[in-house]
PANU-446261 format. One record per atom (N, C-alpha, C): x, z, y. Coordinates in steps of 0.1 Angstrom, whole numbers, plus 5000, padded with zeros to 4 digits. Atoms other than C-alpha are relative to their C-alpha. Layout:
residues N
XZY/...
This chain:
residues 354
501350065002/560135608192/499849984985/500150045015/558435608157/499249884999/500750145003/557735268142/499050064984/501249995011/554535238120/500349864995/499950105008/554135048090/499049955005/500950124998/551834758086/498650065003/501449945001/549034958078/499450095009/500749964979/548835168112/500049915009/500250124990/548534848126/499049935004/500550095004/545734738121/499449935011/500550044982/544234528151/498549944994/501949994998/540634458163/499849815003/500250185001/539234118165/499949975015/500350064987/539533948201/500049885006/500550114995/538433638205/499449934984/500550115010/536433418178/499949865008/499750154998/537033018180/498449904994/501650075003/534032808179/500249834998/500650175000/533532488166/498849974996/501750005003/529932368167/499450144994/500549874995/528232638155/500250094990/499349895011/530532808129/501250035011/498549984997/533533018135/500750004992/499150045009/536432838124/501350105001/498549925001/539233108134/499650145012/500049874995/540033448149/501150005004/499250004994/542433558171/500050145003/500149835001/543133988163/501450045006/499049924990/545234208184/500250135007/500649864993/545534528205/500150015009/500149984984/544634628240/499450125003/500149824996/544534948258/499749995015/499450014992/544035048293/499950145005/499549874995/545435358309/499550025014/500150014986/544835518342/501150055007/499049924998/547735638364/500450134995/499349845011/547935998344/500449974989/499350015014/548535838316/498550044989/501350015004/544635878305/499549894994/500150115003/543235638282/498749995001/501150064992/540535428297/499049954989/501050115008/539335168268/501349954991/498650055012/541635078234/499049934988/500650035009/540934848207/501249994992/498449975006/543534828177/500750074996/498749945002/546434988174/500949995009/498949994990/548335028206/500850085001/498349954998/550935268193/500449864992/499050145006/551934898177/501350015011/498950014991/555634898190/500449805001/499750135004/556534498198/500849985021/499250054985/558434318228/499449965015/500650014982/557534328269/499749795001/499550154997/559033968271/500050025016/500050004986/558333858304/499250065012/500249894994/556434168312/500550065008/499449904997/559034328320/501149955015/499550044993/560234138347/499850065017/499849844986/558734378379/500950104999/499449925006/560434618359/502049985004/498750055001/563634428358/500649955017/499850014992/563434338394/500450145011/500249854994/562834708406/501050015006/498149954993/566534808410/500549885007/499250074989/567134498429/499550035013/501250034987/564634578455/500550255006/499849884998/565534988451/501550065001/498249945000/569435038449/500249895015/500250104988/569034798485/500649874998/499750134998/570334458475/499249965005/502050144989/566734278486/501350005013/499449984986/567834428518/501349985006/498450025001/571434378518/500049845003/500350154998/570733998511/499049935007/500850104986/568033928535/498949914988/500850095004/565633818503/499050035007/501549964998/562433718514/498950074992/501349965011/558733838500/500149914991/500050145009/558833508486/501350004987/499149955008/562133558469/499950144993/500249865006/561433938457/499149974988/501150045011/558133748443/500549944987/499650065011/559933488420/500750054994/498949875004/562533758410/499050094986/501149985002/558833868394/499649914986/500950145007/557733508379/500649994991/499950105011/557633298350/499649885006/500750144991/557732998373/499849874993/499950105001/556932648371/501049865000/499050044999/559832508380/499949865012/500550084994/558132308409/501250035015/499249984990/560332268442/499850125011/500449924995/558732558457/500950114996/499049805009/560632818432/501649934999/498450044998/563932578431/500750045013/499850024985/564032588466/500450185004/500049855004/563732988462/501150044997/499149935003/566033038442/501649975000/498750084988/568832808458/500150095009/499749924985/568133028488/500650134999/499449865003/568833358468/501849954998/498549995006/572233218452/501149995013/499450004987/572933108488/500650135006/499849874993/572733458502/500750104993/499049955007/574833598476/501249934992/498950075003/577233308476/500349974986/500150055005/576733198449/499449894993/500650135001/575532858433/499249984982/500950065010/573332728403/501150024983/499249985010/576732778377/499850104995/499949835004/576533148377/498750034993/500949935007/573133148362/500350004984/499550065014/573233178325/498550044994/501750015010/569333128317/499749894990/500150145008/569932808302/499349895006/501050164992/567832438310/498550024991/501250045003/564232388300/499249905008/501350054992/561332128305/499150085007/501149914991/559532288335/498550034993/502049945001/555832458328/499749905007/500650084998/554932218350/499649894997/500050145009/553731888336/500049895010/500350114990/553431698368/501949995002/498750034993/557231788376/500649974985/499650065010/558331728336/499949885000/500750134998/556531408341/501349905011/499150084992/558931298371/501250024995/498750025005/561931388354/500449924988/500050135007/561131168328/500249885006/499750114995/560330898350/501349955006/498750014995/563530938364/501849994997/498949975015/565630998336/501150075004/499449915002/567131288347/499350174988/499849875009/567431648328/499750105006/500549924993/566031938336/500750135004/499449954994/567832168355/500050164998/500149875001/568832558352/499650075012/500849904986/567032628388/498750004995/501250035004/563832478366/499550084991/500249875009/564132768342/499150125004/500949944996/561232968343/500250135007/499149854998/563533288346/501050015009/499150044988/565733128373/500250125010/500149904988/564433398396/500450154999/499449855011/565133698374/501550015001/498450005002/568733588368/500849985016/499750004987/569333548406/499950105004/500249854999/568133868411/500850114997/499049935007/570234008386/501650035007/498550034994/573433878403/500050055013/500149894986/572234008435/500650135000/499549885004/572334328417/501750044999/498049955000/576234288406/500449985010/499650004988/577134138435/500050165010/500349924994/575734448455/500650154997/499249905002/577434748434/501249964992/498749985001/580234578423/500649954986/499749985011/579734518388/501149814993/499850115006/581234198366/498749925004/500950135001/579433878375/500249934992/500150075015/580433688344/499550084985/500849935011/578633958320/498950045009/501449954999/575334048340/499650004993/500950015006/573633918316/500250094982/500049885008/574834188290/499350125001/500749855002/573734498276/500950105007/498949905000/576734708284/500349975020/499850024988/576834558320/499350095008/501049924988/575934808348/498849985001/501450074995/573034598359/499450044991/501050005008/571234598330/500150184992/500249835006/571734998319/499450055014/500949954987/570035058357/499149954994/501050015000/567434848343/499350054988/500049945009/567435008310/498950105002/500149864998/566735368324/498749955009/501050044994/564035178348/498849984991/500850055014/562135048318/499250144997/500249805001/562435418305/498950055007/501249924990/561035578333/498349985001/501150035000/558535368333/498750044990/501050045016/556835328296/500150164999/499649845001/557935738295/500450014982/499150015012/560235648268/501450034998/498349964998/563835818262/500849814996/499650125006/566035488264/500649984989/499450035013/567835568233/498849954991/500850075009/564635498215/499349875003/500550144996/563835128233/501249944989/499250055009/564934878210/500249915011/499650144992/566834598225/500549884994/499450115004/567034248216/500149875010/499350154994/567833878231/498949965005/500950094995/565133678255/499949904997/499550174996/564733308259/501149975006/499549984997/566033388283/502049985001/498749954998/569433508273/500250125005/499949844997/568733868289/499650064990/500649855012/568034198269/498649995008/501449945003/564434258264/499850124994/499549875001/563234578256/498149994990/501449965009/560534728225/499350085003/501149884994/557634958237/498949974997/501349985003/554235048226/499249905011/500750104992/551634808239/498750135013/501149904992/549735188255/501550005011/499250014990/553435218272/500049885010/500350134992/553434848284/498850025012/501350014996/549834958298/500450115011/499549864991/551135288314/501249975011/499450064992/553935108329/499549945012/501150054988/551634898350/499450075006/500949914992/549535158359/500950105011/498949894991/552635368374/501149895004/499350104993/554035038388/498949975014/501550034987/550434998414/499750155005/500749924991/550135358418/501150134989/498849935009/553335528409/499750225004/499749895001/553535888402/500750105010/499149964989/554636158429/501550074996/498849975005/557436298409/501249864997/498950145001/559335918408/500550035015/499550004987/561235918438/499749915013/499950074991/561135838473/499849825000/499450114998/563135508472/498949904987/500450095017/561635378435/498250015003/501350065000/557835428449/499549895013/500550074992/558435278479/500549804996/499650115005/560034998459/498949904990/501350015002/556835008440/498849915010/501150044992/554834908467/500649905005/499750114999/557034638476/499849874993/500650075014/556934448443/498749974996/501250005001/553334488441/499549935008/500450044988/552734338477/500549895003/499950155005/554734058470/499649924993/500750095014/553133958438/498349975006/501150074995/549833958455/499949905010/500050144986/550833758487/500749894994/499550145004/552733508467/499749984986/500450085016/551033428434/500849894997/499750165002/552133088433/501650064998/499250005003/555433238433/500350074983/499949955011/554933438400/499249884986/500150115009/553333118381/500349885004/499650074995/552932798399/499149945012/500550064987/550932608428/498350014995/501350065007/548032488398/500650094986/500150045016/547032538365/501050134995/498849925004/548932918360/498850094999/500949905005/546633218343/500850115009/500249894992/548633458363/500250015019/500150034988/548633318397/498749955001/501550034997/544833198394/499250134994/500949844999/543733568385/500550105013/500449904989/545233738413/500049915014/500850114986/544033438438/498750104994/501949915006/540233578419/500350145008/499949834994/541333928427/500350045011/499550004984/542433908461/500150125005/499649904994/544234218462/499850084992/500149965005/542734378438/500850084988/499449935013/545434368407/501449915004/499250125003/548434188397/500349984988/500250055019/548734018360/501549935002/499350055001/551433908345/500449994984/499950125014/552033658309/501650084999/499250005005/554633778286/500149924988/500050135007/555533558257/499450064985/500149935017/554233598219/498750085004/501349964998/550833678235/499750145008/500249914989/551433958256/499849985018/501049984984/549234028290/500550155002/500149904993/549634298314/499749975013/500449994985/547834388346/499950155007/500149884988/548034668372/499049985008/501649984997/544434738385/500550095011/500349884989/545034898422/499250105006/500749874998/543935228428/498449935012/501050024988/540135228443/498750064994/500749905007/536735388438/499550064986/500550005013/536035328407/501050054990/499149955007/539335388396/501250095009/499549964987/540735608424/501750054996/498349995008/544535638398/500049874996/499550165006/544835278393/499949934984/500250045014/544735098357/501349934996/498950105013/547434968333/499049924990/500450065015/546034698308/500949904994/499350055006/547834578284/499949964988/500950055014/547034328253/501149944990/498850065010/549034198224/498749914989/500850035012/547633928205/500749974987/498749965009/549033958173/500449854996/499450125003/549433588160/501349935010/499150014990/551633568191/499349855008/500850084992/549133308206/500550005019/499649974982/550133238248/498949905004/500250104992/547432968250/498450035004/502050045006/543632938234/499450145001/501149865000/543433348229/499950105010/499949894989/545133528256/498749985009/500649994991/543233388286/498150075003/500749915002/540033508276/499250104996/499649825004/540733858263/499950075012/499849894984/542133948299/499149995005/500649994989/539733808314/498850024997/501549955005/536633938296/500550165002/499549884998/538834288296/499650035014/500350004988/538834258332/498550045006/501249945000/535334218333/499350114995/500649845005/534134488311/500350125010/500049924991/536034708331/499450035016/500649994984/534334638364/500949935009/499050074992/537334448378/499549895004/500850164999/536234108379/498449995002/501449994995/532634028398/499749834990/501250105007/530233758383/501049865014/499250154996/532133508412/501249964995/498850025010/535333568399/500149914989/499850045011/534533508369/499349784997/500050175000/533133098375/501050015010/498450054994/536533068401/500850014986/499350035010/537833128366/499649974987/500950055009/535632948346/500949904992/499350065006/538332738335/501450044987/499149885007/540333028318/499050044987/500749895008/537533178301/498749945002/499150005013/536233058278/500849874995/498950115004/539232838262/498549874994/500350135004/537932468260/500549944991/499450085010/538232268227/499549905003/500650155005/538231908227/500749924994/499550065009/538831668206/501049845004/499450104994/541031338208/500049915008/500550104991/538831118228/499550095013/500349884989/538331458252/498750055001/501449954998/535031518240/499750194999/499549865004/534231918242/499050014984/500449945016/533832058202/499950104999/500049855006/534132408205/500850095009/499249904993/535732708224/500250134996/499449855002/537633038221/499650075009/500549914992/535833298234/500050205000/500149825003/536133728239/499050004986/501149915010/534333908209/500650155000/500149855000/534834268218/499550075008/500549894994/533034548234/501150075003/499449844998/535134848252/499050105004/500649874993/534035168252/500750055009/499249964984/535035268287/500050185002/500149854999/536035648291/499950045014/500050024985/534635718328/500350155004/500049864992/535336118331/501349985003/
């Protein structure tokens, strides 16, 4: 993979910030979207920019659990395959989850090594204050990932006290998964450290985009097992949203509630979005989109990028879009909660329809 300097970088403006009736800031980045050939749909930016999946990459990273047969081996549910997926909440819905995977692969809450965090949720952060307990490594947003993962050693065999290495079997299947995907040789993915604690992996923000689009409507030269693996992963993320963010109050579980069937989205960190746009007439090869905002924003700029992107493309109807009137556009208010201002899309795509 060739890395570009600063100056092939340059990104397009995607969102301006409003206070009364100046704009006080900008929020510039790049976003592409592909169609299953690998055709590019609508780009603004610079999306050969090379930068990190994060928690993009977690369909990705699930794949080979669901395609070398662990899932099936272990008896996970849709519901478990789902959070295997997520950036959860850490609400009893996904603990409860992923208790039930460690269960079925005998093992318990020690063997993960994602570390502790204050849950995304603020209602369940809230009770563990009141309570004065600590927050737990099943509350780890990535809990489901790393359950997953152990599934995986468990299932061929590998070291369970290094899963979460580079050099570990598990993660060179998911390596070469990655690969196939983004249509990148793995020696040129860069690899560095998550929040997590897992390897994450560096890819063009048009690969990130191509990925998705050959994760909803995979290619006939991928194999058998890996497309029907495909269509599993995809089918759980739509029937269990809530398992890929949280119950409330999650940007990628209240867009594919909106889409009902239509796509599946999913938050990576440092301001990366990706969504998989299901094959249909309009787009009869499916869509990858994929955005990077560059200040690495996850709060005020993302949510109404994607979801203006969405719209432009024809994804998103005029109802959609008030069921997610609270996404888009970002609400500013000020300390007494008065509203002052909002972050809102400022870009046009030119959409390539041949």
């Amino acid at each position: 993979m060739s890395y570009h300097r600063e100056s092939d970088e340059t990104p397009a403006q995607l969102v301006e910030v409003w206070r009364g009736s100046l704009i006080e800031s900008r929020h510039r980045g790049h976003l592409i979207a592909v169609d299953g050939s690998g055709q590019t749909i609508a780009s603004l930016g610079s999306p050969h920019t090379v930068t990190f999946l994060r928690s993009s990459a977690k369909p990705f990273q699930a794949l080979p659990v669901v395609a070398s047969g662990a899932a099936d081996r272990f008896g996970f549910t849709e519901q478990e395959v789902a959070i295997a997926c997520g950036s959860h909440n850490g609400e009893s819905i996904h603990v409860e989850a992923v208790k039930s995977m460690l269960r079925k692969i005998d093992l318990d809450e020690t063997a993960l090594k994602c570390g502790a965090h204050e849950p995304y949720s603020q209602e369940v952060a809230r009770e563990l204050i009141r309570k004065g307990e600590q927050p737990s490594v099943l509350q780890n947003n990535c809990s489901g990932k790393h359950a997953a993962m152990l599934a995986l050693v468990k299932h061929i065999g590998a070291p369970v006290e290094t899963y979460d290495e580079p050099a570990n079997p598990v993660q060179q299947m998911i390596f070469k998964t990655v690969a196939e995907f983004a249509g990148v040789p793995v020696k040129d993915i860069v690899i560095a450290t998550d929040g997590c604690g897992a390897p994450i992996f560096a890819v063009s923000v048009r690969a990130m985009a191509l990925m998705y689009a050959r994760l909803v409507s995979p290619p006939t030269e991928f194999g058998a097992q890996t497309r029907d693996s495909c269509r599993r992963i995809v089918a759980a993320m739509i029937r269990f949203p809530e398992m890929i963010g949280g119950t409330t109050k999650r940007l990628d579980t209240e867009l594919m509630r909106a889409g009902r069937g239509r796509f599946i989205s999913k938050i990576g960190a440092e301001g990366v979005y990706t969504v998989g746009i299901l094959p249909s007439a309009r787009w009869p090869n499916g869509l990858g989109l994929a955005l990077k905002v560059e200040d690495g924003d996850d709060h005020r700029a993302r949510p109404p990028a994607v979801i203006d992107a969405l719209r432009q493309l024809g994804v998103l109807e005029a109802a959609d879009l008030n069921t997610l009137s609270e996404y888009s556009p970002t609400i500013i208010r000020n300390r007494r909660g008065d509203r002052v201002g909002e972050a809102r899309a400022a870009f046009s795509l030119e959409i390539d329809h041949s």
